[in-house]
N, C-alpha and C positions, 0 to 999 in steps of 0.2 A: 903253647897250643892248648886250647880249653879243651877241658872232659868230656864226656857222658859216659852213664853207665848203664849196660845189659839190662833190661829185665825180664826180658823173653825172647825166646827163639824160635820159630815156626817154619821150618825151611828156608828157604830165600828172606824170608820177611824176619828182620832184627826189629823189637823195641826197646828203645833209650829214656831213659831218665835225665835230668841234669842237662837237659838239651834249649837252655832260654838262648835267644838273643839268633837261635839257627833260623835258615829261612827255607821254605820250600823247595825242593830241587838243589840241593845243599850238597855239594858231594861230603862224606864221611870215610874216615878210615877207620874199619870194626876190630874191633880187638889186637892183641900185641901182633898176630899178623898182617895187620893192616890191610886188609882186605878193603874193594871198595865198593863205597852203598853211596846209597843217593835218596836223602830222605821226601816222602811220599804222601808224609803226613804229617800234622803238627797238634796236640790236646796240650796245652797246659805249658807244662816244661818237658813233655813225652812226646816223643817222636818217633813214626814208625818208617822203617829202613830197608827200603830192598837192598840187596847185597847181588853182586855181579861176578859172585863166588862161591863156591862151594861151601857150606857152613858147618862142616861137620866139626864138631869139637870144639865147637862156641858154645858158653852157655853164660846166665845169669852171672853179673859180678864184673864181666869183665869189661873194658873199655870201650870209649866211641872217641875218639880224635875228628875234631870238626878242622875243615881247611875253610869253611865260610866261603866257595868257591861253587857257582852250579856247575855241571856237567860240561867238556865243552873239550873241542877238536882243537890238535895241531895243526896250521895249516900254511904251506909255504912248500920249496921245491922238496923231491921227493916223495910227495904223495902217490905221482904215476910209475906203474909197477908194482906199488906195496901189496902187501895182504895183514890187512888189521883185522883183528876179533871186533865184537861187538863195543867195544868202549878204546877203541884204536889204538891197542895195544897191536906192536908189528909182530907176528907170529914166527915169521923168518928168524928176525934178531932173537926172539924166545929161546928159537927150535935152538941154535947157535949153544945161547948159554944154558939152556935147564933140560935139554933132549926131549923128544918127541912128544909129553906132555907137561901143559902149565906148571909151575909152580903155583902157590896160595901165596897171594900176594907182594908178587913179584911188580917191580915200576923199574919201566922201561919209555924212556921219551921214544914216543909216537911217530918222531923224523931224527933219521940219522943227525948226529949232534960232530961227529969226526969227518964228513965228507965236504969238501968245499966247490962251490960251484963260481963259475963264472958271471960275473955280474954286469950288463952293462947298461950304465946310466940312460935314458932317453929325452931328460930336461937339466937341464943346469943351474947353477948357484943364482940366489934370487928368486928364484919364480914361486909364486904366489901355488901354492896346492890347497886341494882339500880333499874330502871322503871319497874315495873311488880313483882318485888322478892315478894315472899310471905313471909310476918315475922311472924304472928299469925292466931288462926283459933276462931272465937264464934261459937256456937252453938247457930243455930236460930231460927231453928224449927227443930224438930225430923227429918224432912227429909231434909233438908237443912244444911252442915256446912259452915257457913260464912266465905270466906278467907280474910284476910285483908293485903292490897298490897300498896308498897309504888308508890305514884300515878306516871302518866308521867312527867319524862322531870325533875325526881328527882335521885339523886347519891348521896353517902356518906360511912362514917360507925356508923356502931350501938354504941353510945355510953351507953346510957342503954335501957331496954325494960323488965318490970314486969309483971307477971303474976297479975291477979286481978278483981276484979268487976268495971267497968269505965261505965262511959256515954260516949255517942259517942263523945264528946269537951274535954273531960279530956285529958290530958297530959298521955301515957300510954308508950311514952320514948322518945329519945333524939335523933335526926341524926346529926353524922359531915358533913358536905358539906364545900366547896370552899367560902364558903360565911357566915359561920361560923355556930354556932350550930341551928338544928330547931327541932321542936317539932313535935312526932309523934302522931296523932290521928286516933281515927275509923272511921272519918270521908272525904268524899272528894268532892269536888265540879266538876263538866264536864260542857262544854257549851253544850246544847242538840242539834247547828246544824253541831258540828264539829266531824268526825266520829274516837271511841277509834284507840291510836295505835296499831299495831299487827306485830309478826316478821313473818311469812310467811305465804300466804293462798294453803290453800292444795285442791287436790281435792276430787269433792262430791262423795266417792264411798261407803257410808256405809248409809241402807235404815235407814227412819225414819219412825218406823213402827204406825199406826194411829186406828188400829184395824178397820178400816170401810175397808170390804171386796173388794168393786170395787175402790178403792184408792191403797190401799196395792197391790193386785194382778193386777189391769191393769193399774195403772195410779201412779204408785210410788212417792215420793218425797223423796230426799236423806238431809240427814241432814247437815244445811248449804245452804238449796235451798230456791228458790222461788217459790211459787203458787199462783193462784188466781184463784176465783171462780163465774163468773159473772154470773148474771140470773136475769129476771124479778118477778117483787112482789108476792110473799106465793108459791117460787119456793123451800124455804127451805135454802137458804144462812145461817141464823145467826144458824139454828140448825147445821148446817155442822158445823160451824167455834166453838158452844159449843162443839160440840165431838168431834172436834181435840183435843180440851183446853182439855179437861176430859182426851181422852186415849192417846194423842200421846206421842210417847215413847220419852220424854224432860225431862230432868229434870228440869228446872224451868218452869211456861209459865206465859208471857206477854199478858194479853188480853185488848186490847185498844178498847171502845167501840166509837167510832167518828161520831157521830152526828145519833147515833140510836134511837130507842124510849126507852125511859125511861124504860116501865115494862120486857122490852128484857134483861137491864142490870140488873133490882132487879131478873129477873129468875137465873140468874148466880151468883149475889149474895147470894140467896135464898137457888141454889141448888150446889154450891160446898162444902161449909162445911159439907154436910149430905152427899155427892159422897166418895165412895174410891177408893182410887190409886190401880190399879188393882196389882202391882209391891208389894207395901208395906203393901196394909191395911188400912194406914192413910186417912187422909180426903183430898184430892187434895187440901183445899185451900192454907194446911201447902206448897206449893211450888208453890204459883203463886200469880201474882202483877196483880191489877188491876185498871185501868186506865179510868176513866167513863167521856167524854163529850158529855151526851147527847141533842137528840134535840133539848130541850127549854134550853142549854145553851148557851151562847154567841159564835155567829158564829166563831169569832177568834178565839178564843183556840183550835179549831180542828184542825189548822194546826201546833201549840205547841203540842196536843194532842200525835201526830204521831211519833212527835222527841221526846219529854220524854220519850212515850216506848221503844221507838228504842234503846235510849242511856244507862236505867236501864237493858235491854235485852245483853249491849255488854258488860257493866259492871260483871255481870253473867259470862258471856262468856269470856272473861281475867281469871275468876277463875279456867275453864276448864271444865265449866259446857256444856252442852248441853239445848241448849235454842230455846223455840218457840214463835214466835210474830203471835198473831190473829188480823187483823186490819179491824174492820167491822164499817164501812165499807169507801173503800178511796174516795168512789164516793164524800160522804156527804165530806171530806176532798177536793177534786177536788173543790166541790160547795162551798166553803166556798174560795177560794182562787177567784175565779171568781166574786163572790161578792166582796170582798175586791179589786183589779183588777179593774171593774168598779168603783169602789168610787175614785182608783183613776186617773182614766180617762187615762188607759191606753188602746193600741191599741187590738182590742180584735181578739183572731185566732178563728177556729175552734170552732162554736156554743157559741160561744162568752166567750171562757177559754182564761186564759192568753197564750202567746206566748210563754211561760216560763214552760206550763205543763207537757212535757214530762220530760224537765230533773229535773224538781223537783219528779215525780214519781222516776225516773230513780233513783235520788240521795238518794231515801227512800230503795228501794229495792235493790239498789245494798249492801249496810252498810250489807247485809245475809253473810254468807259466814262460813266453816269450816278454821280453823286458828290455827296456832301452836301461842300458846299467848307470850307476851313480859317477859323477868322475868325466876326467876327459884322456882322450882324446873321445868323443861320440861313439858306442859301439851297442850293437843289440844280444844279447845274448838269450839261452832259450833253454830251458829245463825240462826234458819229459821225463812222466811217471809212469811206468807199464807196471803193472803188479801181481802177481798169479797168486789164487786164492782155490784152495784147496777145500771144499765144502766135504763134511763127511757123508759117504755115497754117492757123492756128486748133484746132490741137493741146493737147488738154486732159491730154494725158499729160506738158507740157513740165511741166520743172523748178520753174518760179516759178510756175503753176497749183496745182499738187498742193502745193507749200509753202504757198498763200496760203490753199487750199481748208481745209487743216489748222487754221488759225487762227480764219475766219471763220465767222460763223454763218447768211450768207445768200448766195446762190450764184443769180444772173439770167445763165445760159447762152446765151447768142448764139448763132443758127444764120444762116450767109450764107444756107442753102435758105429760110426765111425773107424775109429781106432780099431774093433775086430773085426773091420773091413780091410783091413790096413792100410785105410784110405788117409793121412798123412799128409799135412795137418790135419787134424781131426775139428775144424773150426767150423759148423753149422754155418752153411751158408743162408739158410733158413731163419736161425734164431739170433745172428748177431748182427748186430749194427753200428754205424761211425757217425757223430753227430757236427763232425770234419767234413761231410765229403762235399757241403756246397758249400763251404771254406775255402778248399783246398782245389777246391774242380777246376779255377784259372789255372792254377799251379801245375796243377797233372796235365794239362792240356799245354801249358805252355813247353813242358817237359816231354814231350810227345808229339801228340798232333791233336789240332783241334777238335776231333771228334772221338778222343780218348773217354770220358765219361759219359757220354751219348751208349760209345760200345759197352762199357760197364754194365749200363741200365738195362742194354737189350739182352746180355748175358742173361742177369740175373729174372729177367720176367721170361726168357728159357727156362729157368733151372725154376722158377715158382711152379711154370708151366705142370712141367716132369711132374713134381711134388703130386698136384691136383690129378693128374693121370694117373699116377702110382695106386694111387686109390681105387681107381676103377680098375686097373690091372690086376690089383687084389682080389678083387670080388669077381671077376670073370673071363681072367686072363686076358694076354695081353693080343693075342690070335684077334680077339673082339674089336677091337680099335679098326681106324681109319687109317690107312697110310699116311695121311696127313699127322696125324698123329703118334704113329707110330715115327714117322720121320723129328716130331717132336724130341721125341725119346732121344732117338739117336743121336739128335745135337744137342741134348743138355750131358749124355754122357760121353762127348768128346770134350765139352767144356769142363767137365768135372774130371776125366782121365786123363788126357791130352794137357790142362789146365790148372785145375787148381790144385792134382793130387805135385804133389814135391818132396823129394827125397833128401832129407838133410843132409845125410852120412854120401852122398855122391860130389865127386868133385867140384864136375860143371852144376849138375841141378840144383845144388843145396843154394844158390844165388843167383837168382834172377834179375837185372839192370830194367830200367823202366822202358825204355826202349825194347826190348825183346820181350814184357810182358804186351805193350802196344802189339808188337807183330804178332804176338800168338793169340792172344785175342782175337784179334782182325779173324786172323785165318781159320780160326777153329766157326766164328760166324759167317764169315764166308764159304763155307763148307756147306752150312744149313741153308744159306740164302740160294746159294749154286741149284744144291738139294732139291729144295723146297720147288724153283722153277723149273727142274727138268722133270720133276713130278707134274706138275701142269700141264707139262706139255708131253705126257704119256710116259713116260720112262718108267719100265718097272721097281717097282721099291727095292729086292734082293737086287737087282745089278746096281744100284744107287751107291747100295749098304757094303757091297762087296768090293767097290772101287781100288785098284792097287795103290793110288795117292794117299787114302787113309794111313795105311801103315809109315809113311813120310811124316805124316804131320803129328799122329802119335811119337815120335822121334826126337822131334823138332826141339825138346825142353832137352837135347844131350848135347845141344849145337854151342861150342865155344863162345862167347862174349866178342870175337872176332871175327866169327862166321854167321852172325845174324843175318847177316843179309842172303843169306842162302835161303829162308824163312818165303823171303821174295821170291824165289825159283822156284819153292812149291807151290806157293801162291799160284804164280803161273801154270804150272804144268795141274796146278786144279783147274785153272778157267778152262785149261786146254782139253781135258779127260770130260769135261761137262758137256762144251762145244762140241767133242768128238760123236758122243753119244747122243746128245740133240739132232746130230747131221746123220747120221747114220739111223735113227728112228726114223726121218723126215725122209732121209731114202728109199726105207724099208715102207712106207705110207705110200707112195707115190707110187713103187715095186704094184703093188694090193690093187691100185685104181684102175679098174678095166679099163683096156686099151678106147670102149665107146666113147667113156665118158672123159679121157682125156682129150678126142675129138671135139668132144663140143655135140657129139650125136643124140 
């Protein structure tokens, strides 16, 4: 194995000497520990080396072991359930052998190497493959079937292929290619910063439903999209990004936890196994990978962190799956790139990130996308990117906001004024927007009823309404207003109480089905419409406001996924309570008409 040797040390950032013939992105093992770096930079025969390690007690002198190998994931059965660090090392198998923290320089293959899984062929001897062909399928978890594909940039024919129990290394058949026979395994290696092939990207028109009501109904994301979620600190970011993980309609999800606090990612650890998939029953962990480098780990692997899940996320996604990536948060990924960036004395942009931050964001979030995958049998698969970006203060002017905002096509704006409402999600209905939602509008409609985006629209020019009033109600109270306007009020805070506020940590509310956002909807504008005309036709505004049906329809979000249709029954008994009160005004009018002038006198 060829040399290099130390010549400096700056924290995370090793520089080598003696480093010719190495190439960009090279992974290294640093000194007799064997620590791993990944070099970042190349002068001469000097190479400079992030290290994805702790580096204390390295110093000048000592060695660089090159593997000539870039950075790059195991990837075959067993990925679903794991919990890998930042360079997909399994933390479980760690915790096993070395207790509760790392070792320096510990290697440990990335998938169980002793487990064997069931294999069962889907084509037979002869047939003609290439890049993408699916040949077998395991079974890897109840909700997961593992497809196993012959990797890119391979061609041949099948000369054998057994059913049987294998370890992911076993020999499980034989390919002929041009270059003579190779062995077929479960297993496959990717570099993680080079993005899967794919034969054509389709577009985003089919929604990806999240069950969080002011997402779904005014702020959509189509599956294959991008979002991002910025807000300032106990705004509620990482609980968003667990309840996408929990409800959204994925079937796999990637949850990358990047440079968060430690007891954020044991709650997700903690609480997926005991969660279920609202679809199946099962426990949600059976379909998700999770990716943990947190805070107190080594600044470098957060930006390893972002490309391993990406790359296990498009892996998935080749199979035909439907896949979501949570990235909490890329701020702490941003700051970890700008640290490294100063060590090594390059010229700093904007609040001192590298000059290089956008299109490295750019180049994470673009890898989203729905896609007809490579290979046959035909299948489409679909990759979202949701990503919480943690700005300091909650400054939407920082750096890595306005990069990420440039990318992405759906923007859930976080207000703390919000949150010490403890109005929940704390997602400005004001400031964010979905550039999905005339994508996705047949979608939602088809998934509901036809006039499901119609009502969205009439929601939201309520709740603009409100806004524009608020303002006046500031400067002269609210006594000042019109009934008419005052009844305004009314219906933008049944739509925002009644509606869009959702309480994660409750059983039923923390998930909303599309169909029972449809009905609450309806009913919360049905309320104002009802409102609105028995105000016309004289009804005083306090018996409108005071109705006993209201407190039914504030309720209504605790109603079982079973009992929606009870949603119907308030419906009703509002037509009826509006009608009642119409007919009993129009009694009391006629009561008032002197007996003459009912004559005709």
């Amino acid at each position: 194995m060829r040399k290099g040797e130390i010549t400096k040390v700056s924290g995370p950032l090793v520089v080598a000497r003696g480093m010719t013939g190495s190439k960009m992105y090279d992974v290294v093992r640093v000194s007799d520990e064997r620590l791993v770096g990944e070099i970042i930079g190349l002068s001469g025969d000097s190479a400079s080396i992030q290290v994805y390690e702790d580096t204390s007690g390295i110093g000048p002198g000592d060695p660089i072991f090159m593997t000539d190998q870039p950075l790059f994931v195991e990837l075959g059965p067993g990925l679903i359930e794991s919990i890998f660090d930042g360079i997909q090392r399994p933390l479980d198998i760690i915790r096993e052998k070395t207790g509760d923290n790392i070792s320096r320089g510990i290697e440990v293959p990335a998938l169980e190497r002793d487990k064997k899984w069931h294999f069962l062929p889907i084509i037979k001897k002869s047939d003609e493959v290439g890049p993408g062909d699916i040949i077998g399928e395991v079974r890897e978890t109840v909700l997961v079937l593992h497809k196993i594909m012959i990797p890119p940039g391979v061609h041949g024919k099948i000369k054998s292929l057994k059913e049987g129990e294998y370890l992911i290394t076993d020999k499980i058949g034989e390919l002929e290619t041009d270059n003579g026979t190779v062995d077929i395994t479960m297993l496959q290696r990717w570099p993680v910063r080079q993005p899967r092939p794919y034969k054509e990207r389709l577009a985003p028109t089919v929604l990806l439903t999240t069950g969080q009501r002011v997402v779904d109904t005014f702020f959509p994301i189509a599956k294959g999209g991008t979002a991002c979620c910025p807000g300032p600190f106990g705004s509620g970011k990482t609980v968003i990004q667990h309840q996408l993980a929990k409800w959204a309609d994925a079937e796999i999800i990637v949850y990358i936890g990047c440079g968060e606090r430690g007891n954020e990612m044991t709650d997700v650890l903690m609480e997926f196994p005991e969660l279920k998939d609202p679809r199946s029953g099962e426990p949600l962990m059976r379909r998700t990978v999770l990716i943990a480098n947190t805070s107190n780990m080594p600044v470098a692997a957060r930006e390893a962190s972002v490309y391993t899940g990406i790359t296990i996320a498009e892996y998935f996604r080749d199979m035909g799956y439907s896949v979501a990536v949570m990235a909490d948060s890329t701020s702490r990924w941003a700051e970890a790139m700008r640290e490294i960036s100063g060590r090594l004395e390059e010229m700093p942009g904007e609040e001192g990130y590298p000059a290089y931050l956008s299109s490295k964001i750019s180049s994470f979030y673009e890898r989203a996308g729905r896609i007809k995958a490579m290979g046959r049998p035909e299948r489409e698969g679909a990759l979202s990117v949701i990503g919480a970006v943690s700005p300091p203060g909650g400054d939407l002017s920082d750096p890595v906001v306005q990069a990420t905002l440039r990318v992405v096509k759906v923007f859930w704006g976080l207000e703390d004024r919000l949150a010490y409402q403890r109005h929940f999600p704390a997602i400005s209905w004001l400031n964010s927007y979905s550039l999905y939602k005339d994508e996705v509008s047949e979608d939602m409609n088809r998934q509901t009823a036809k006039d499901y985006v119609e009502l969205s629209k009439e929601a939201m020019r309520l709740l603009e309404q409100e806004s524009e009033l608020q303002e006046i109600v500031r400067l002269i109270g609210v006594d000042a207003l019109s009934p008419e306007d005052r009844l305004i009020l009314e219906g933008a805070r049944s739509i925002r109480e009644d509606f869009l506020h959702q309480n994660a940590f409750h059983e039923i509310d923390t998930y909303s089905s599309l169909a029972k956002q449809y009905k609450m909807i309806a009913i919360c504008l049905r309320y104002y419409e009802r409102a609105r005309e028995a105000l016309d036709r004289g009804v005083d505004f306090s018996i409108i406001i005071q109705m006993p049906v209201r407190e039914r329809i504030s309720r209504m979000r605790y109603l079982p996924e079973n009992e929606i249709n009870k949603i119907d029954e308030i419906s009703k008994e509002l037509d009826d309570a509006f009608s009642k009160l119409i007919h009993e005004l129009k009694v009391k009018e006629e009561k008032a008409i002197p007996a003459e002038v009912k004559e005709g006198k």
